[in-house]
C-alpha positions as CSV (number, residue, x, y, z in Angstrom):
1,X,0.0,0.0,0.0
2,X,1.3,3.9,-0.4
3,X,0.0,6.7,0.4
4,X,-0.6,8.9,-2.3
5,X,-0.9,12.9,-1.9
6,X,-2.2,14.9,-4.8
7,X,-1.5,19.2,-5.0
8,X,-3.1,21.8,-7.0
9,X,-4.7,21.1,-10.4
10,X,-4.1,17.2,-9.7
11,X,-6.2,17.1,-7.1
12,X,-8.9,18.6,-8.5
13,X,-8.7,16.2,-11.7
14,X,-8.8,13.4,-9.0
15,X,-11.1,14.5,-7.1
16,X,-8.9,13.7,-4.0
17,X,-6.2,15.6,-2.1
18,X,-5.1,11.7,-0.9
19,X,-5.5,8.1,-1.3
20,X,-4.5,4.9,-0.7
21,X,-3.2,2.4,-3.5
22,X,-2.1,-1.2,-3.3
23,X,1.1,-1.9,-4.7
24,X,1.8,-5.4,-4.9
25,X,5.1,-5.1,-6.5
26,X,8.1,-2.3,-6.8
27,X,7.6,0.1,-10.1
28,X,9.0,2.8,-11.4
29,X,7.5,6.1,-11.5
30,X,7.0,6.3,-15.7
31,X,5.2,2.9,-15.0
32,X,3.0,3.8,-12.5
33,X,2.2,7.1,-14.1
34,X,0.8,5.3,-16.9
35,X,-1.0,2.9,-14.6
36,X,-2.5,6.5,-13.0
37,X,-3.6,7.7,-16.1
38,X,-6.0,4.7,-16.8
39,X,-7.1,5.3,-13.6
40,X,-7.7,9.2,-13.9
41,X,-7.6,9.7,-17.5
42,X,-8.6,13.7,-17.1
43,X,-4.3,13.5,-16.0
44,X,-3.5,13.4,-20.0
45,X,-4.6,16.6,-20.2
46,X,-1.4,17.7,-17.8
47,X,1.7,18.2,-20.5
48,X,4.4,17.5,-17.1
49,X,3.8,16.0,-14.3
50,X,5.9,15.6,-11.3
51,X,6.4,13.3,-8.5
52,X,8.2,13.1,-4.9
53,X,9.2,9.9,-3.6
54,X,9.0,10.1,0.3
55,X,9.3,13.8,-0.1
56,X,11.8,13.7,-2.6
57,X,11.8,14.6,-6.4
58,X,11.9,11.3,-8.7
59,X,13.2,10.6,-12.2
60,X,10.8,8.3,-14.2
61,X,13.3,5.3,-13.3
62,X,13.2,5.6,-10.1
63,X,11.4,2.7,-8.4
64,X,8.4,3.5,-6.2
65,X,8.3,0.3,-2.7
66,X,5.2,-0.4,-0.8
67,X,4.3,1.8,2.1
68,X,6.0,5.1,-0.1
69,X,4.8,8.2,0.0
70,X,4.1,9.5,-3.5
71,X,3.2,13.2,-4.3
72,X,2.0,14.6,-7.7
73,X,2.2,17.7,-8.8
74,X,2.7,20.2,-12.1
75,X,6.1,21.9,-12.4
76,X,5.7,25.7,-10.1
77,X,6.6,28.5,-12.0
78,X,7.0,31.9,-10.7
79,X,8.2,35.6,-12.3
């Protein structure tokens, strides 16, 4: 199981600022964006998403453990 957390525009194309997911095997973080995406589709519409790790930012290869803490979010820009 991790815990998910969901910020900003995410969470309102969820519907949820967190969740709960089983995870029945280690995957990387491309993979289980793509799994994500089935599951919220209205995510494709995102061009860049990011994602923390147990609070820190992942690459797509990085591999994502049961009981993780996983945060999505779109790239902050400022000026």
């Amino acid at each position: 199981m991790i815990d998910i957390l969901y910020f900003a525009r995410v969470a309102e194309l969820t519907g949820k600022r967190t969740e709960q997911m089983p995870l029945p095997a280690p995957v990387s973080v491309a993979q289980w964006l793509t799994q994500l995406n089935t599951t919220y589709p209205a995510l494709q519409d995102i061009r860049v998403l990011k994602v923390a790790v147990n609070k820190k930012h992942a690459l797509p290869d990085a591999l994502i453990h049961d009981r993780d803490e996983v945060a999505l979010f779109e790239p902050v820009t400022g000026g």
